[in-house]
N, C-alpha and C positions, 0 to 999 in steps of 0.2 A: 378585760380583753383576753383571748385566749392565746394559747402560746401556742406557733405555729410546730406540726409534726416534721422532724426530718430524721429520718432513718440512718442505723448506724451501721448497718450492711447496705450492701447494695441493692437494687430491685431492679430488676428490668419489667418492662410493661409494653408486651403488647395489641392494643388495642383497635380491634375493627369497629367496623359501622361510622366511617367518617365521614360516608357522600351525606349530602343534603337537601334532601329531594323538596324541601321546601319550602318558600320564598315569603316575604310579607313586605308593607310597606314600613321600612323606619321610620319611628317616630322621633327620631334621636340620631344624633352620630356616634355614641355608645351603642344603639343596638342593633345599625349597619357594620359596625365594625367588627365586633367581640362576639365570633359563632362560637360553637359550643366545641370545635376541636384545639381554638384557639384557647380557648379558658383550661382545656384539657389539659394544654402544653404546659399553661401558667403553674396552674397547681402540679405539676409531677415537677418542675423545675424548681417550686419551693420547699419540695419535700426531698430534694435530692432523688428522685425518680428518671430513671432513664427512661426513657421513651424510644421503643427499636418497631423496625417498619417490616424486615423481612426477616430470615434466617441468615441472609450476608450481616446486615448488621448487628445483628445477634451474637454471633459468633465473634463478631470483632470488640463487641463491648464484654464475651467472656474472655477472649483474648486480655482487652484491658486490666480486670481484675483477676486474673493470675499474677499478674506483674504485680511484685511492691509496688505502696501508691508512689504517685509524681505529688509531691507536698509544696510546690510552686509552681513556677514560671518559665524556670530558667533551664534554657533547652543546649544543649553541646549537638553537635551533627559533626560524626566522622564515617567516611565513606573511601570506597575503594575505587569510583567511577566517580568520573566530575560531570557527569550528567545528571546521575543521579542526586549527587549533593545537591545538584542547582534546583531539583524537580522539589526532592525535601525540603531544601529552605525556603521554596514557596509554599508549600503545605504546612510549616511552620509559621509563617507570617497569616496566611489564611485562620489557622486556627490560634492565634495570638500569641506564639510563643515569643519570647522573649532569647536570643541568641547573643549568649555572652562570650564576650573574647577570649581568647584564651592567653594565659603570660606571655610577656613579650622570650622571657630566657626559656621556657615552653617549647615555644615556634621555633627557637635560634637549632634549640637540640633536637626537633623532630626534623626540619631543614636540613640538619646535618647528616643526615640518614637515608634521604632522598638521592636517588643516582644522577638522572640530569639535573637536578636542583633547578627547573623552570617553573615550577608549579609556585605559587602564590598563597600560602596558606596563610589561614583564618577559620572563622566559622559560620560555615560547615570546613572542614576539614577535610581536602582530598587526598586522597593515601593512594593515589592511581601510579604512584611511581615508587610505592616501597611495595621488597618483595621480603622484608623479616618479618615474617607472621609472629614471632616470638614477640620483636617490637612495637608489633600493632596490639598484642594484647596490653604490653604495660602501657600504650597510650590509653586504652580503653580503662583498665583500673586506675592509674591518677589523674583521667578527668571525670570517672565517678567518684574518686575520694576527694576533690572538691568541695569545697564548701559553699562557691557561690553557683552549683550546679545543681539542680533537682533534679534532671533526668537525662537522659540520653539516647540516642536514636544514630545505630551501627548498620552502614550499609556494606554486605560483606557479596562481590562477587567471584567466583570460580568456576570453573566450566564443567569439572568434575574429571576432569585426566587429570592434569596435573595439580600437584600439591594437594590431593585429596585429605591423607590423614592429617595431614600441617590444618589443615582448613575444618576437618571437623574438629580436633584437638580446640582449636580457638575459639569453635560454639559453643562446646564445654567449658573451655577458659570465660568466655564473654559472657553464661550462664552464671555458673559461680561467681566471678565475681558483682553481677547484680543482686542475686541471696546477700552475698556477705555484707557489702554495703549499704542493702537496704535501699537501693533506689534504682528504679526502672529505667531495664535498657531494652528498649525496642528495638530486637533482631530485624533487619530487612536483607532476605536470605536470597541471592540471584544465583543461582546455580541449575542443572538438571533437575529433571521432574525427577529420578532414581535417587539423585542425592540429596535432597531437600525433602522425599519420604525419608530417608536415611535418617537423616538429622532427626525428626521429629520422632521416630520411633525410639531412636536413641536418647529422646528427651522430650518423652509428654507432658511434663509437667510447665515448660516453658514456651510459652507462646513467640513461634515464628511467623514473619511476615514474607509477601512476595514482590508486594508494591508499597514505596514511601508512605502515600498516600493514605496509607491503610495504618501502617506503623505510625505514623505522627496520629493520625484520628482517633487512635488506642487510648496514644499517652495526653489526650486533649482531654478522653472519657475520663479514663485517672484523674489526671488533676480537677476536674470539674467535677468530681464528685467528692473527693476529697477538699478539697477548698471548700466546697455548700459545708462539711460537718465546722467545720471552722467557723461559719456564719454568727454572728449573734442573735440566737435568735431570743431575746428578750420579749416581754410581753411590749406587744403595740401601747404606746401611750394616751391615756384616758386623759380627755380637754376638758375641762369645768365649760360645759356648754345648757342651753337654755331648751332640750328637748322636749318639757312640755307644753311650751311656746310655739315649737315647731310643727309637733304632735298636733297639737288645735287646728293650724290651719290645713293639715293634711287630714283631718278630718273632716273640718269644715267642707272642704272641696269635695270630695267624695261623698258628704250628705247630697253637696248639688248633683252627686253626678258626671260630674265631670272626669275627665280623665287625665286632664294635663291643667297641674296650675297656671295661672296668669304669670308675667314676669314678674310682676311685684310681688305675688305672693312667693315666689321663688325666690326669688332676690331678700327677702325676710326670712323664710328657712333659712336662707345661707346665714345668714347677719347672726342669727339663734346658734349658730357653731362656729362663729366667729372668723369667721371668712371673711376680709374684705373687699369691700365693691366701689367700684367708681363713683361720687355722689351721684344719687339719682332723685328723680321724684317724676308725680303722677300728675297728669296736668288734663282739663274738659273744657277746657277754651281759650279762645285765642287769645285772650285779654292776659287770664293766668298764666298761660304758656310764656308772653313775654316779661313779664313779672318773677316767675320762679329760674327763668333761662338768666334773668340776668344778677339772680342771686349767688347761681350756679359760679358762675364766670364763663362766658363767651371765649374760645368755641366751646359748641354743645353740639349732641348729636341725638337725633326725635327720631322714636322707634314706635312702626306702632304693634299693639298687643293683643293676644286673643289667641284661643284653641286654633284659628282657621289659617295662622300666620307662621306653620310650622320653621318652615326658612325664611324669614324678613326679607331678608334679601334678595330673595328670588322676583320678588314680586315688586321690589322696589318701596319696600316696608323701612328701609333705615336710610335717614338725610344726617350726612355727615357735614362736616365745617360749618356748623354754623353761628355766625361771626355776629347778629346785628338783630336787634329785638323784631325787623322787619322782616326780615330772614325766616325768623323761627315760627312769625304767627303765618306765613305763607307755606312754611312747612306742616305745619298742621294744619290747616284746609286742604292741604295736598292729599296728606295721609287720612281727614278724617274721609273724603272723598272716597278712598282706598278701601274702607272700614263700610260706609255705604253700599260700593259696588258689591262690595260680599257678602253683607248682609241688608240687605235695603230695611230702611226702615230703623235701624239701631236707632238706639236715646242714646244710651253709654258710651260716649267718642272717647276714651280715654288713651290718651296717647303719654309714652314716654321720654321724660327730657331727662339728659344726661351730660354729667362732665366730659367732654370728649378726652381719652387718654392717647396720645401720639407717642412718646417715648413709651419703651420698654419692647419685650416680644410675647409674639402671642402664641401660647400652650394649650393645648384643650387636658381638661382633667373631667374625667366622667365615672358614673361607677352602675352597676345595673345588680338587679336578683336573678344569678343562673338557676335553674331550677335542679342542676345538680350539686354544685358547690356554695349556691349561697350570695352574699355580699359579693361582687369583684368590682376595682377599680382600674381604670384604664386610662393610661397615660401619654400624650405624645403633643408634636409640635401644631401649635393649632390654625383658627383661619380658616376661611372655605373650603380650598383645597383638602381638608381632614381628610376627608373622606377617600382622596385622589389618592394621594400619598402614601395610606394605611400605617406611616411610621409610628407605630404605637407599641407599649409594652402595658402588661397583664399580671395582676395578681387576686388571688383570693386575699379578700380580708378578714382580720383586720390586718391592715398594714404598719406595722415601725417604721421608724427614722430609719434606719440603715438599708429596708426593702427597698423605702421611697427612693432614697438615691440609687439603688442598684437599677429599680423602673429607670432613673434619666440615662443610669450608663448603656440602659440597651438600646436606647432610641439613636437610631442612626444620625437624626440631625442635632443632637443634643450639645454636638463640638459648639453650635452657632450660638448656644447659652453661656457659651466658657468667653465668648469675646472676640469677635474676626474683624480684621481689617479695618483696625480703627476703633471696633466698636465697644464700648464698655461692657465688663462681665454682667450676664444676670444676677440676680437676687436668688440662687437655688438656694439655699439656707429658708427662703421663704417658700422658698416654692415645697420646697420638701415638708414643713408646717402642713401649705392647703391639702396636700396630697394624705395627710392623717386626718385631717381635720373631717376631708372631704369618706374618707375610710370610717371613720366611725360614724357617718351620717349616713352610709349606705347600711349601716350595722346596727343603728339603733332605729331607723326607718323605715321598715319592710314594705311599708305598703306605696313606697319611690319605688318603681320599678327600675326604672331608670331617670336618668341625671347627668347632664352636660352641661359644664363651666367652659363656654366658646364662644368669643377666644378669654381667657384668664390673664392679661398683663402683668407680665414680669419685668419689674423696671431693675434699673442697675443696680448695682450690689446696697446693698443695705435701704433700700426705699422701699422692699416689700413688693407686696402682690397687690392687683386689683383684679376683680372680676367684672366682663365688661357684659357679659350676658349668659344667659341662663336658661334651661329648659328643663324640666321636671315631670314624667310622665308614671300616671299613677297606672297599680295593679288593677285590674279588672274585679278583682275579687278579693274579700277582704281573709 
């Protein structure tokens, strides 16, 4: 496996031609999902690539690296206006910072300095009632000599009459002291348009702000670039898997022709990378149907199969619960009925029984060939809805252990795999497994264009994965 690229300077990137003037029908919910500016985003994000859209944000991500990096989390907010604070430490929580308290004998002495002493300090830190600019600098350099502080974001207002030089003297002071310490203080400079060109002439080389907003989105750039060099980026792990067992039937199929394998033959690729799947088996009449359903153990759930059955479900192609060998062989005259209307005349009824899986949640894991970056795998909470939802995260592969979980940390619903209200943790230990597993099957498979595991059950912590269905759509061209 190859070791993924990420850059030890910065890069900014950016990139036109994002409309997409054109449409097709998905054959997959991998290749309704993952367009080609989303795969964009994946790959510049795994290489520590900034991705900027205008000249505003351009300038704010050079902004960012002029500052010393931000080398964590951990964000202080002192300000001069308690509106401001309130505006920042929302734009702090937005962009995930982390805002740590500051000492309790800290606050006793900064308190003590305050003239009505009504104000409530914490952090963010409102300094709207001290007028020692001397003061407000040494608050500035010993909460960046700090140690459980990585950065800092200083909202400094004045109107530009009064206390003028106190007030530039202290963007000098609040300068130097970010050099000397080595960790970034994001100026946010509220004053006159005369005075805040002032400033900046008198100090190009350090990036000031005008709005909160903009200063935390700085030190978010910082940190997030500087965190990616820290990444492990270890080579993806190679599975002892059975790819020229694989390999055959994905030949086989495209001798016929075909473009999309059968479930079964899908469900057997998988098996070949060692993926596992709900017991299944393949059944052509009613007799065997309840014979194999009851080897299975009841419930079971009868799917039927074929090119023409893109979403089962849609058409009323999947009979769940079923409890009772009478059950199961009525389910299949249902479905093979189903298989006639579409194609009249069929011999081949073959329809599929399955262990029905109830416990666990369902994830979709899929991976497709971009025609620009190659292998990508695409990850998120799975289930019909896929598609509605769109919560999904993106990577070029091959993917590691360490991406795979980075993939659950960006999925918005991924909290509901940690365990809510009652409900036991998933099995991501496993899940993060199929998620390589499924990465080096899109890497040694080129001619899977695409490939969706929906839904994949994730059962509670340590029971593992099952895959409950599967779809496999071959390249056009070899």
């Amino acid at each position: 496996m190859e070791k993924a690229f990420c850059s030890a300077k910065p890069i900014l990137v950016h990139k036109s031609n994002t409309s997409d003037a054109s449409s097709r029908i998905a054959r997959s919910h991998t290749g309704s999902l993952s367009t080609s500016e989303e795969v964009v985003n994946a790959a510049f994000r795994q290489c520590g690539i900034l991705r900027v859209t205008d000249m505003h944000s351009t300038i704010h991500a050079l902004k960012a690296h002029s500052l010393p990096p931000m080398r964590g989390n951990r964000l202080a907010i002192v300000s001069r206006s308690g509106g401001h604070a309130v505006v920042a430490a929302d734009a702090a929580a937005n962009y995930g910072f982390a805002l740590q308290p500051f000492p309790e004998e800290f606050l006793r002495m900064v308190a003590g300095r305050l003239r009505a002493g009504v104000i409530r300090l914490g952090n963010p830190m409102d300094l709207g009632d001290l007028f020692d600019l001397q003061f407000f600098q040494t608050i500035v350099n010993d909460t960046l000599a700090r140690s459980d502080i990585d950065g800092m974001l200083v909202v400094y207002n004045y109107n530009g009459v009064f206390f003028e030089e106190d007030s530039r003297s202290l963007v000098h002071a609040i300068k130097e002291a970010s050099q000397r310490i080595r960790k970034p203080t994001a100026l946010c400079l509220v004053t006159s348009d005369e005075e805040y060109r002032l400033n900046r002439r008198n100090h190009p080389n350090f990036p000031m702000f005008t709005e909160p907003e903009e200063a935390v989105h700085a030190l978010a750039v910082s940190r997030d670039f500087y965190c990616r060099q820290l990444a492990n980026f270890a080579e993806a792990k190679g599975f002892a898997v059975e790819k020229k067992k694989a390999m055959e039937i994905v030949t086989t199929a495209r001798a016929r022709g075909d473009r999309q394998l059968t479930t079964p033959e899908a469900f057997q690729v998988l098996s070949h990378y060692g993926i596992p799947l709900a017991p299944w088996t393949l059944v052509t009449s009613a007799e065997e149907t309840s014979d194999r359903a009851a080897s299975l153990g009841f419930p079971v759930v009868m799917k039927v199969i074929g090119e023409e059955f893109i979403h089962k479900s849609d058409v009323g192609g999947v009979i769940l619960s079923l409890n009772s060998e009478s059950e199961v062989r009525q389910a299949y005259h249902h479905l093979v009925s189903l298989i006639q209307k579409t194609k009249p005349g069929e011999t081949e009824n073959g329809v599929l029984v399955q262990k029905m899986v109830s416990d666990g949640y369902e994830v979709f894991v899929g991976g497709k060939q971009d025609p620009t970056f190659g292998p990508v795998v695409v990850v998120g909470l799975g289930g019909v809805y896929v598609e509605v939802f769109q919560d999904v995260a993106f990577r070029v592969a091959p993917v590691g252990e360490d991406e795979a979980w980075n993939m659950l940390g960006e999925i918005r619903g991924a909290r509901i795999l940690q365990g809510i209200r009652g409900q036991p943790p998933a099995d991501q230990n496993a899940l993060t497994q199929i998620i390589q597993r499924l990465s080096q099957l899109v890497c040694d498979l080129g001619q899977i264009e695409e490939v969706d595991i929906n839904p994949l059950k994730v059962l509670p912590q340590g029971r593992g994965c099952l895959g409950v269905d599967c779809r496999m759509v071959l390249s056009a061209y070899s």
